[in-house]
N, C-alpha and C positions, 0 to 999 in steps of 0.2 A: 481590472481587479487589483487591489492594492496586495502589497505583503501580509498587510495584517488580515485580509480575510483569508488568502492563502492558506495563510499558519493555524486556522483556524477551522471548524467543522461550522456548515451553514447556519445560522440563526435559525430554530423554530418555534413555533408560534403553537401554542395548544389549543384547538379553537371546537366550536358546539356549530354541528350543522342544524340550524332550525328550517321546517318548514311544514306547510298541511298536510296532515296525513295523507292526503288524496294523491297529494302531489310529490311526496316522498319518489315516485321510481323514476319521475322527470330529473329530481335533485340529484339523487346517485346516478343518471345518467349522465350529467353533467360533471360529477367528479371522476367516475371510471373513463370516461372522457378526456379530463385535463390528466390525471397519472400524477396527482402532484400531493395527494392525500392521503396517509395513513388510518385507517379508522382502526375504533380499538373492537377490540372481540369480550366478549364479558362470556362468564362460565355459571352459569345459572342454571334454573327448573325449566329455562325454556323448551318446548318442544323438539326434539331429535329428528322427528321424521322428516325424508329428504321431502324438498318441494316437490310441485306437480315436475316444473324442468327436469330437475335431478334425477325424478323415476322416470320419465320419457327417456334422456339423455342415458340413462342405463339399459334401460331396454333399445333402444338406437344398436350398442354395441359398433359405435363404428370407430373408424381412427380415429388419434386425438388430431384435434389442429386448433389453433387459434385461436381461444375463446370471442367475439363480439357481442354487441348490441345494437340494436335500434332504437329510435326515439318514441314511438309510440308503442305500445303495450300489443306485442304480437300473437299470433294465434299459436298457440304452443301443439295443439296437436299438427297442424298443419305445417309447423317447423319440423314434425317429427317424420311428417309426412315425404317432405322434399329432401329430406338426410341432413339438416341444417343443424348435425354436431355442435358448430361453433356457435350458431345463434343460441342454442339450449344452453351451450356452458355458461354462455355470459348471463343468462337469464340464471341459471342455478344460482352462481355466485351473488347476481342483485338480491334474488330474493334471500339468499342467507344474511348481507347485509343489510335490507328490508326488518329481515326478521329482527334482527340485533337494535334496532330504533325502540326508544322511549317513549310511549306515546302518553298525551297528556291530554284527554279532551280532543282540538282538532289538530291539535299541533303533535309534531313527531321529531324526536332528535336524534342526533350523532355523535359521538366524540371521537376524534382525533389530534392528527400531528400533522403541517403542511411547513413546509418554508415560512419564513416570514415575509419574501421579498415576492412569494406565490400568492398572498391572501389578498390583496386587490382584486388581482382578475379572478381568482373563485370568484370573491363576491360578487363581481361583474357575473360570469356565465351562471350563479347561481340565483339572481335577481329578475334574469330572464322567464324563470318559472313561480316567481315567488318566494323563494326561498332564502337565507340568508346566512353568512359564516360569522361567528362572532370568537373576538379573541377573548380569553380566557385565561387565570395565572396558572402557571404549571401545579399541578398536584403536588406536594409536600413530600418530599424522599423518591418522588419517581424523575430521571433522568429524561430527559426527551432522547427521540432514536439519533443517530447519527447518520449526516448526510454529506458525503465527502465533496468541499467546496467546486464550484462550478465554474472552471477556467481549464483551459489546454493543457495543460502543466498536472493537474493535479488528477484530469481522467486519463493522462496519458500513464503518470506513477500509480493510478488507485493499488494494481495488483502488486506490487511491491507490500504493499502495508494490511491491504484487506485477506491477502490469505493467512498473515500471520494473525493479526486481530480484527476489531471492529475499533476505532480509537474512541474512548471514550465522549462525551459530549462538553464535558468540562476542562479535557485535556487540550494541548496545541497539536494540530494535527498536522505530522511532521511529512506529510505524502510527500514535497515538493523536494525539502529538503532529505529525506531517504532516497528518491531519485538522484538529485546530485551527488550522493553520497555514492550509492551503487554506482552509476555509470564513472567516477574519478577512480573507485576501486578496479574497475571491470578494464578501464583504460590500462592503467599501471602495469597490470596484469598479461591485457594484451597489445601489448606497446609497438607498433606500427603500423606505417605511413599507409603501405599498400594494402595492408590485408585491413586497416580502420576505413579507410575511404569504400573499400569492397562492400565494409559491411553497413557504411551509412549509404553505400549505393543501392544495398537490397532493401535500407527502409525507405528510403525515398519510393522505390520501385511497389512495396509493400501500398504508400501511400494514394500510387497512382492505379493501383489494382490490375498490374503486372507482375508480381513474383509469383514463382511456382516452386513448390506444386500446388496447388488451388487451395490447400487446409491454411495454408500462410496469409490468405486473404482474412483469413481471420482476426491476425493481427493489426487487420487497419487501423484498428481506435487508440493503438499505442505503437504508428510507425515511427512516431517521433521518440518511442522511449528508443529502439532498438537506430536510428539514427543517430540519437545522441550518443551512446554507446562507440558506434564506430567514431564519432569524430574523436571522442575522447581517447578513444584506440590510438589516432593521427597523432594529437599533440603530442601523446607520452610518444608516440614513436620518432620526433623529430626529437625528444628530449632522450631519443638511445641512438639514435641512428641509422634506425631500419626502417628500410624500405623495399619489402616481399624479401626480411633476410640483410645481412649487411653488405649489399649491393654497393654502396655507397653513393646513391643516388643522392641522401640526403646525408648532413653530416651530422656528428654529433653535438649535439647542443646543452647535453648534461653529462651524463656517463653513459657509457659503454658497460651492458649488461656481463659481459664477458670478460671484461679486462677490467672493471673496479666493481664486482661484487660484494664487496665488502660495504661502498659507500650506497650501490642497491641496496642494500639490506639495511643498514643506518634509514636511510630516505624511508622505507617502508613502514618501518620502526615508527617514525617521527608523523608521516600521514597517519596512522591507525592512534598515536596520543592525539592526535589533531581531531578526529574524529571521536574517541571517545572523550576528548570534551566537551566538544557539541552535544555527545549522549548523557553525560552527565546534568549540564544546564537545562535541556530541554526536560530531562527526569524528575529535578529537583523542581522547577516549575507545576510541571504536569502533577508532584505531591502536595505543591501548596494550594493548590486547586481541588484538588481530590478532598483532602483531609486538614486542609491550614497548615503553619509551619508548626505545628507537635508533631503531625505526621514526616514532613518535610525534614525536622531536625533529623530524626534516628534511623530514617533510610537510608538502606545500603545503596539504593537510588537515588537517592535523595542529598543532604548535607553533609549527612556522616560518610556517604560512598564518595562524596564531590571532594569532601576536607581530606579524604583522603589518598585520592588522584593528585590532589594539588599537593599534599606532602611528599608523595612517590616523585612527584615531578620535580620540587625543590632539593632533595636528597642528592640526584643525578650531578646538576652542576655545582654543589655543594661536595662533592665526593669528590667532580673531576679539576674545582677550582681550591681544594683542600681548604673550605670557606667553614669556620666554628661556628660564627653567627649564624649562616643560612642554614647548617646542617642542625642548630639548636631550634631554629624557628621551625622545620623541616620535622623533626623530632615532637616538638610540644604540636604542633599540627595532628599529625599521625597516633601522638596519645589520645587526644581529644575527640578525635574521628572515631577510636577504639572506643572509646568509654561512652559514646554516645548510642556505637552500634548496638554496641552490649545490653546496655540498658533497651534499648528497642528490641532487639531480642529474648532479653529475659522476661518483660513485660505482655511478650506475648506468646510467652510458653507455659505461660500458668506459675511462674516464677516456684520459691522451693528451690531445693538439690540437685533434683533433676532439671530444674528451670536453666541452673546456673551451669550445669554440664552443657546443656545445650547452645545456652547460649554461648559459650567459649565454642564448640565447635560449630556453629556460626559462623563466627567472626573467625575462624582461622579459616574455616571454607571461605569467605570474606576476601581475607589476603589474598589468598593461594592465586581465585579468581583472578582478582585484578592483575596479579601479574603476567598467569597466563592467557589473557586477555590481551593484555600490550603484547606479547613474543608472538601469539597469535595475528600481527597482523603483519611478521615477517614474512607470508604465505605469497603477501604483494608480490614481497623481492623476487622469490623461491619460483612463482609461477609464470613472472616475466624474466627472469635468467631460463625458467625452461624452453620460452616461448622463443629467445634470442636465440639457444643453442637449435631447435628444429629448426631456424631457419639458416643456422651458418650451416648444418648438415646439408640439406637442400643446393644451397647457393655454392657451398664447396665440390656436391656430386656434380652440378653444372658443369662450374668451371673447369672443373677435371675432365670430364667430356667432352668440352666444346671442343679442345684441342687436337682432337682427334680423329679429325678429318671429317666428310662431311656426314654419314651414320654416325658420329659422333656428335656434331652440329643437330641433326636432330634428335638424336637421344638425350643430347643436353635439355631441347626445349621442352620435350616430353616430361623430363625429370623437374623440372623448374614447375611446370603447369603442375604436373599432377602433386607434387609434393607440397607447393606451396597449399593446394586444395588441401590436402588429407591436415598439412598442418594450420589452417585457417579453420577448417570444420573441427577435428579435435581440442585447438587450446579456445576456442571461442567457448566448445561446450564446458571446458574446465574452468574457464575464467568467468563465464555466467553463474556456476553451479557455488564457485567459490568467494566470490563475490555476494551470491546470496546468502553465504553461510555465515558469513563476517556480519553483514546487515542484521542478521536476526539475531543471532547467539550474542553477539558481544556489544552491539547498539541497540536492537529495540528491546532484549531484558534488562536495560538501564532505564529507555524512556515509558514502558510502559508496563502498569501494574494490576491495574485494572482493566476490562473488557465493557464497551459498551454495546449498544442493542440498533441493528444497523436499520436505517429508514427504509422500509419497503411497502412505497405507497400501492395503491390500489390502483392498473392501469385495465381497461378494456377500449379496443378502440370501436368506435363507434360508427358505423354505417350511412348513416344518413345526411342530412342539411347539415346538422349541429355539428358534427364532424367537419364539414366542410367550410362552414360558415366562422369555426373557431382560431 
């Protein structure tokens, strides 16, 4: 898969299922089957009452499980008969979207939403019974659903991005890049050698369905996200010089958490402008997509929030190089930014008196933001200076111990294991927790403005030959 589909939510295709009425429950057996098609539901005078299934499958009363089907048209009392729950559900479900079919004469159709790179083989499984998919132009103001691209990478980040949104279908969909982002924060954060490799050893372990306690087997589908995380733990940790603590196993290769906290805190500074310019571009894109560049210009997302990131940012070396020129261009930047915001917010407050009140305090909310927004990501430095100090405590109780004869010898080791555990297990849940709070608040209410409507095709698996044969 290239970058560019990466960056991007899957192509869909908006297509009409035809086929003879007779042969309609072959056809939707065929899609509840592939799991690859979205059909639409319409709100009409159609009839309400549940199908024959649906009142058997009530009167059942039995567990839920599983919904299925079969290929040939079953005997529904005698599924009731044998407790076959799941066969009832699947039969409910068909006949609701049975119901939902167009019919015209002998023919009977469908509408929905499938992949684009899915609509071959439909049409292959759905030719099998006569039936056929036809593509179709999307409907005028309706977005198609969103389908988060299909590569390692992007189901390993989906949950990064899907609990905060659905990303739009127009917009670039940043799963891959939000994951790089979290895991370089998450690193920073918890900056070493021994306790990064500990915790890429538990996703690896995650991914050979080894870790415990059993609930963690859960996370198989994203061991790689929690892998990547500890490596990125390692690097920053050779770049402080801890390894389980300042052991000095490994040396330091950037700074020392505890003896140049200042240039920590600079470094942190300077990742988190790093990152909110990525959130800025991606933003200002994702509005000229949304809404063209009219919309583009006057977002605080968008141009006017970009123009003026890039004036905050020229201001800096222009203050600290006592530069007139760059501090004028710095200036007519950051007026321009204002006058832009302004107008996009008074524009959309019903303009007027009150428009104009509003939209000043806007744009002073505006400022404020951005700033606290960049000091906001000194949390880096703050949380890996914590994470260096529990481990020089830890590594100091040791070494105070060892000396001290041999119940000393092993009270050191005790103190070493169990310390290093309590502070592995505490700053990992801090630097995960805060790591995601950086992600949302300060980068994705940049990149995203909109909510789009996520793909949730129609899957039953199916029992029979067809199943097997597919």
């Amino acid at each position: 898969m290239s970058w560019r589909e990466a960056l991007a939510p899957r192509p869909m295709s908006r297509i009409a299922v035809l086929a003879p009425a007779t042969a309609m429950r072959s056809a939707l057996v065929r899609i509840a089957g592939a799991g690859v098609v979205e059909l639409d539901r319409f709100d009409g005078p159609a009839d309400d009452s549940p199908s024959p299934a649906a009142r058997l499958l009530q009167r059942l009363q039995s567990p839920a499980a599983e919904p299925r089907l079969v290929d040939a048209p079953p005997d529904l009392e005698a599924l009731a008969a044998a407790g076959r729950a799941d066969l009832l559900d699947g039969e409910a479900q068909l006949a609701e979207y049975a119901g939902q079919a167009v019919v015209r004469g002998e023919v009977a159709g469908l509408v929905g939403w499938t992949p684009a790179d899915q609509l071959p083989v439909l049409s292959q499984r759905l030719a099998e019974v006569g039936a056929v998919a036809v593509a179709l132009p999307p409907p005028r103001g309706a977005d198609p659903p969103t389908a988060t691209a299909d590569g390692a990478a992007s189901r390993t980040f989906s949950p990064l991005v899907s609990t905060y949104t659905t990303v739009p279908y127009s917009d670039i969909d940043p799963t891959v890049l939000a994951g790089l982002a979290y895991v370089v924060m998450f690193g920073a954060m918890f900056g070493d050698v021994g306790h990064g490799l500990l915790l890429a050893g538990i996703g690896v372990a995650i991914r050979l369905g080894l870790a415990w306690p059993r609930p963690v087997v859960k996370l198989r589908p994203h061991w790689l996200f929690v892998t990547a995380a500890g490596m990125s733990a390692a690097v920053f940790g050779l770049g402080y010089g801890e390894f389980f603590g300042p052991t000095g196993v490994v040396p330091v290769l950037w700074v020392s958490p505890m003896e140049q906290p200042v240039t920590l805190l600079l470094g942190g500074v300077a990742l988190g402008v790093v990152l909110l310019a990525g959130a800025y571009a991606l933003g200002t894109v994702n509005r000229v997509r949304e809404g063209g560049w009219a919309t583009a210009l006057y977002a605080p997302s968008g141009l006017a929030g970009s123009m003026l990131f890039v004036a905050l940012g020229l201001a800096v070396p222009a203050w600290y190089a006592d530069s007139a020129p760059l501090a004028t261009v710095a200036a007519l930047l950051a007026v321009a930014a204002l006058a832009l915001a302004f107008t996009g917010f008074w524009a959309s407050s019903g303009r007027g008196g009150a428009g104009v009140l509003q939209a000043v305090v806007e744009v002073f909310d505006m400022v404020l933001r951005l700033g606290s927004n960049i000091v906001s990501f000194a949390r880096l430095a703050a949380f890996g200076l914590t994470h260096a100090v529990l481990g020089w405590i830890v590594w100091d109780a040791t070494t105070g111990l060892w000396s001290a004869g041999a119940a000393g010898a092993v009270a050191a080791v005790l103190v070493f294991i169990v310390g290093n555990g309590l502070a592995f297990a505490l700053e990992a849940l801090v630097a995960a927790v805060q790591a995601l709070r950086l992600e949302y608040y300060e980068l994705f209410s940049r990149v995203f403005q909109t909510q789009g409507r996520p793909f949730r095709p129609w899957h039953v698996p199916v029992e029979d030959a067809v199943r097997e044969g597919s």
